[in-house]
N, C-alpha and C positions, 0 to 999 in steps of 0.2 A: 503409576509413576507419571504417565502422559497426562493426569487431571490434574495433579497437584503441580509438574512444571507448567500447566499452562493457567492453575490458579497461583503462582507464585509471578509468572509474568502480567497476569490481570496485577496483580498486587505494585507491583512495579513502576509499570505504564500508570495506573491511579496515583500513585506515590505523588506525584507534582501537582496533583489536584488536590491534596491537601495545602497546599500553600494557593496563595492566588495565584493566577494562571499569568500575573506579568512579570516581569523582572524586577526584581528590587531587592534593599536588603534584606538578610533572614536577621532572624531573630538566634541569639547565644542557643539555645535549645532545639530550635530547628537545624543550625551547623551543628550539634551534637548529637544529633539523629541521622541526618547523614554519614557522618565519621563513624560511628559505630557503626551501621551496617555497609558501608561502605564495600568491603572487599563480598561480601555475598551480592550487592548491588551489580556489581562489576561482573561477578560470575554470572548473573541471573542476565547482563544484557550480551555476554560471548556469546551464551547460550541461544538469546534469541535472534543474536548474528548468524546464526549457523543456519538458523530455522526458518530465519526470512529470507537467506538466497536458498535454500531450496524448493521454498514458494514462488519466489522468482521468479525462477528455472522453470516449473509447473507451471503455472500461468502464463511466460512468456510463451512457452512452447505451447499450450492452448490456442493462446492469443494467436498465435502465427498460425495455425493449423488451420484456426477459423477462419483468418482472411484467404491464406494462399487455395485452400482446399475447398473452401465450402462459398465465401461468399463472392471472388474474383471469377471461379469456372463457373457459379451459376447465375453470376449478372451476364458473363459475357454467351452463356449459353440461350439465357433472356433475351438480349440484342440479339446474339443470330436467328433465331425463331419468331423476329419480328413482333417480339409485343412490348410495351412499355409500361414499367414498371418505376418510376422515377424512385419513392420509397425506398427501393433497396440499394439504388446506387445513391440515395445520399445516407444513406444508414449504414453502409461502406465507406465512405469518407469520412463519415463522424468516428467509423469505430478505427480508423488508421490513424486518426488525428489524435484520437484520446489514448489510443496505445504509444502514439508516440510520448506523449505526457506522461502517460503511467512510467514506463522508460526511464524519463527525464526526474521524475519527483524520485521513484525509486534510487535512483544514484542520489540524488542529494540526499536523502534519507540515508541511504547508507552511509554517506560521508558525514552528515550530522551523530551517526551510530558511533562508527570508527574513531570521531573525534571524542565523541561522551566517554566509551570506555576509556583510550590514555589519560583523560583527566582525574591527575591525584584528588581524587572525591575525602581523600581524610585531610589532607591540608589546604585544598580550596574548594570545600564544597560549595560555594557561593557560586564558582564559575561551574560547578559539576548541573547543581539545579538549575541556573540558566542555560546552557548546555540541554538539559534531559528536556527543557521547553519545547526548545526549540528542536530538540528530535520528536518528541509529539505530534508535534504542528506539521513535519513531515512528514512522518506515518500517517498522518489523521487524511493527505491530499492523497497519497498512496490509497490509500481505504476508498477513497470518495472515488478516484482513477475503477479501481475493482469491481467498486459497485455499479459505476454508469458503465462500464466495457460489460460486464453482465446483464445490463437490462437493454441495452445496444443487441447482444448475444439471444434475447429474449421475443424481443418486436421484431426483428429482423426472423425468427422465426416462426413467429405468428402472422407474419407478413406473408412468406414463404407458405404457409397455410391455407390460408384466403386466397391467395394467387392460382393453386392447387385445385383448390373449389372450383375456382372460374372456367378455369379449362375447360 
């Protein structure tokens, strides 16, 4: 069940890649591809409203745990035991700053979400495809937020490693 909703969301998310990826008019056939799957369209993106705040949630609560727990007690445990590690306090700043971002894209992402579903996709699908664009484009900065907050999550460990050695 969990492979095929998340091949029927792959299916979805691609769908605007069948058109060109800018705004403009559709063609009589493409508004009638729309309109007919319209209402399982609909269904298939509640569905993955539900699925990406509870990633949210996971990740935000990650993210937090990371800095308040793991890299704030042990820079400032670094400063008090007098050695300097520069690396990790800016690899702390980078990762506060790009969580705040991820933050920031993920509400807009959702409010591009929230706005796609109300959009009657069977009598304007013209605004529903440019609409589902433009929620891509903020999923796609969401994604790129994930990916660098994990490789931030990653150096910063192998940092913490090498540091380890030294002692």
């Amino acid at each position: 069940m969990r492979k095929a909703f998340y091949s029927f969301i792959g299916i979805m998310l691609s769908f605007c890649t069948v058109f060109s990826s800018s705004v403009y008019a559709l063609s009589e056939n493409q508004k009638n591809i729309i309109s007919q799957y319209c209402a399982s369209m609909v269904q298939g993106f509640k569905t993955l409203q539900h699925v990406d705040v509870d990633n949210r949630v996971k990740l935000g609560s990650r993210y937090e745990t990371a800095i308040s727990k793991f890299m704030t007690p042990l820079n400032l445990r670094i400063v008090k035991n007098n050695l300097f590690v520069p690396e990790l306090v800016d690899l702390q700043k980078t990762f506060a700053d790009r969580r705040a971002s991820f933050n920031n894209n993920f509400t807009v992402y959702s409010k591009h979400l929230k706005e796609l579903i109300s959009i009657d996709c069977q009598n304007y699908p013209e605004d529903f495809y440019n609409k589902l664009v433009e929620t891509r484009k903020a999923r796609e900065y969401v994604h790129q937020d994930v990916v660098y907050l994990n490789s931030i999550l990653r150096i910063y460990k192998e940092t913490v490693e090498k540091v380890k050695k030294e002692l």
